[in-house]
BASEVEX-705159 format. One record per residue: z negated, x negated, y negated of N, C-alpha, C in turn. Coordinates in steps of 0.02 Angstrom, whole numbers, plus 50000, padded with zeros to 5 digits. Atoms other than C-alpha are relative to their C-alpha. Layout:
<atoms>
ZXYZXYZXY
...
</atoms>
This chain:
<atoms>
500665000350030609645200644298499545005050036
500554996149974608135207344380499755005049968
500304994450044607355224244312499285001150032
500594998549973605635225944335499535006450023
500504993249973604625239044391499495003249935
500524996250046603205238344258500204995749923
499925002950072603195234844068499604994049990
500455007650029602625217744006499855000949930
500215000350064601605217243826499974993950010
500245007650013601455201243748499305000949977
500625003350025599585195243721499934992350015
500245005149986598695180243725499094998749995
500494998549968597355180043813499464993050043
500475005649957596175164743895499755001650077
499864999349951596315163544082499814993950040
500135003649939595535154144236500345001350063
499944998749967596155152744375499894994150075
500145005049972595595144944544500505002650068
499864997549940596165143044734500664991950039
499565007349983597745128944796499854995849943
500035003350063597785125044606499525002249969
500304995750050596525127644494499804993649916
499975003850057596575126144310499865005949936
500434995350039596335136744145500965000549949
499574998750032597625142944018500035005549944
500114995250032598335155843911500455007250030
499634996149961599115172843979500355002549925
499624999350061600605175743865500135008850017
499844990849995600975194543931499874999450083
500204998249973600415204644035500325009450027
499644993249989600875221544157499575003150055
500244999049938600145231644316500014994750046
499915004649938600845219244430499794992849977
500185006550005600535202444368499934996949920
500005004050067600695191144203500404991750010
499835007350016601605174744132499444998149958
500585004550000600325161044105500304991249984
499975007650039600445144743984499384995950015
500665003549968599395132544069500594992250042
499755007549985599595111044076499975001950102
499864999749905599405115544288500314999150013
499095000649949600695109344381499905006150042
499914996049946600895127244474500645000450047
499224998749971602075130344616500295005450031
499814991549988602965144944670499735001250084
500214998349922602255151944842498994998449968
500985001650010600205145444760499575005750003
500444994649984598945158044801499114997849952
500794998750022597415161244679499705002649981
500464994550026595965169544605500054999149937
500285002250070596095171844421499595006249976
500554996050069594925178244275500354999249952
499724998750052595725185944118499445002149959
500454998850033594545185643961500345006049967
499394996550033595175203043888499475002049943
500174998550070594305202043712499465004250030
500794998450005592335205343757500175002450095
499624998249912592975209343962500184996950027
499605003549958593385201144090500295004050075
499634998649959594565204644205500174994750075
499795006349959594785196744386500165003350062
499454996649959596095197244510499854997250052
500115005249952595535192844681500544997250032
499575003349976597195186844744500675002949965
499525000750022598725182844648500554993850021
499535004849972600255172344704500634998549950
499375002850048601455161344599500525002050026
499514999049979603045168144594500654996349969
499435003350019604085156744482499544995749951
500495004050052603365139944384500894996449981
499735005850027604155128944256499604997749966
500555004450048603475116144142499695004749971
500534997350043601805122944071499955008050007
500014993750011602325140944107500065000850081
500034996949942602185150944279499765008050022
500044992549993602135170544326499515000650084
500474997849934600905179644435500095007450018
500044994149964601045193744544499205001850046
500755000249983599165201244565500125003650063
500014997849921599185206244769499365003649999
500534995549987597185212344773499724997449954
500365000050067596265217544650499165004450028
500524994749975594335227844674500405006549962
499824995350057594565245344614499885001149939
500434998850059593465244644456500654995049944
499635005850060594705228644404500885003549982
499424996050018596115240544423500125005349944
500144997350076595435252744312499934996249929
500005003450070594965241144191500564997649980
499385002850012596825233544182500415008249988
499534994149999597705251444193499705003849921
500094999850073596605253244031500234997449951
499805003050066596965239843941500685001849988
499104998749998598925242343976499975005249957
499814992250028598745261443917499684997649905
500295002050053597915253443730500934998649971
499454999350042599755247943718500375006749991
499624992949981600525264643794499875003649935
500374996650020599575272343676500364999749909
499775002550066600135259643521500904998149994
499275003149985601965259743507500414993549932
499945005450061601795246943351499694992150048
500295004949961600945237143491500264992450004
499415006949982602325223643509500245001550051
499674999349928602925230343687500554995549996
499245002850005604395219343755500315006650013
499554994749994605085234643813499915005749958
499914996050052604855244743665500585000749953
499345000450044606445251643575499775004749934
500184997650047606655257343409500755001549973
499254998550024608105266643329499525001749932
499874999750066608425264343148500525002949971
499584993450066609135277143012500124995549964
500015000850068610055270042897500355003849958
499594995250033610595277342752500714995349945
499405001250045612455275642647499634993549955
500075005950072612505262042500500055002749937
499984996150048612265268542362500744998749954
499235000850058613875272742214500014996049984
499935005550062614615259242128500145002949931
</atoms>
């Protein structure tokens, strides 16, 4: 199993994206490097494009991202160039989860106390 580099949050988020394919969708999670993306597109792995992420009153846009794995309706992106301003703005939103550890992170752990059962 692959280990990734950066943390993925789940959101869902409304997403364009243009370039070999272009089509519109939803971005199910999101990380520094890229995002998985629910979208009718037939994408294919190796596709090269520009998307726009609506991030709740913001938009976010990646000037070159490349499919790195599609299946039905779903497909992952690895963002290659970004401007600097769109980097900041993404290294923000990310830190909103950093920040929230009730956030939903996938990679968020949680150790639970429990206590005895009580006397019979």
């Amino acid at each position: 199993m692959e280990k990734r580099k950066c943390p993925r949050f789940p959101v869902m988020l409304p997403t364009v994206f243009f370039g070999e394919r272009t089509g519109g969708g939803l971005v199910m999670d999101v990380s520094l490097e890229g995002s998985r993306i629910r979208s009718a597109a037939p994408m294919q792995k190796g596709d090269y494009v520009r998307i726009r992420i609506d991030l709740i009153g913001d938009t976010l846009t990646g000037d070159l991202a490349v499919v790195r794995w599609s299946r039905t309706e779903e497909f992952g992106v690895e963002l290659i160039r970004m401007a600097p301003d769109q980097q900041t703005r993404l290294h923000g939103f990310i830190n909103l989860f950093n920040a929230n550890p009730l956030s939903g992170s996938t990679t968020a752990t949680t150790e639970v106390e429990t206590a005895p059962p009580p006397p019979l």
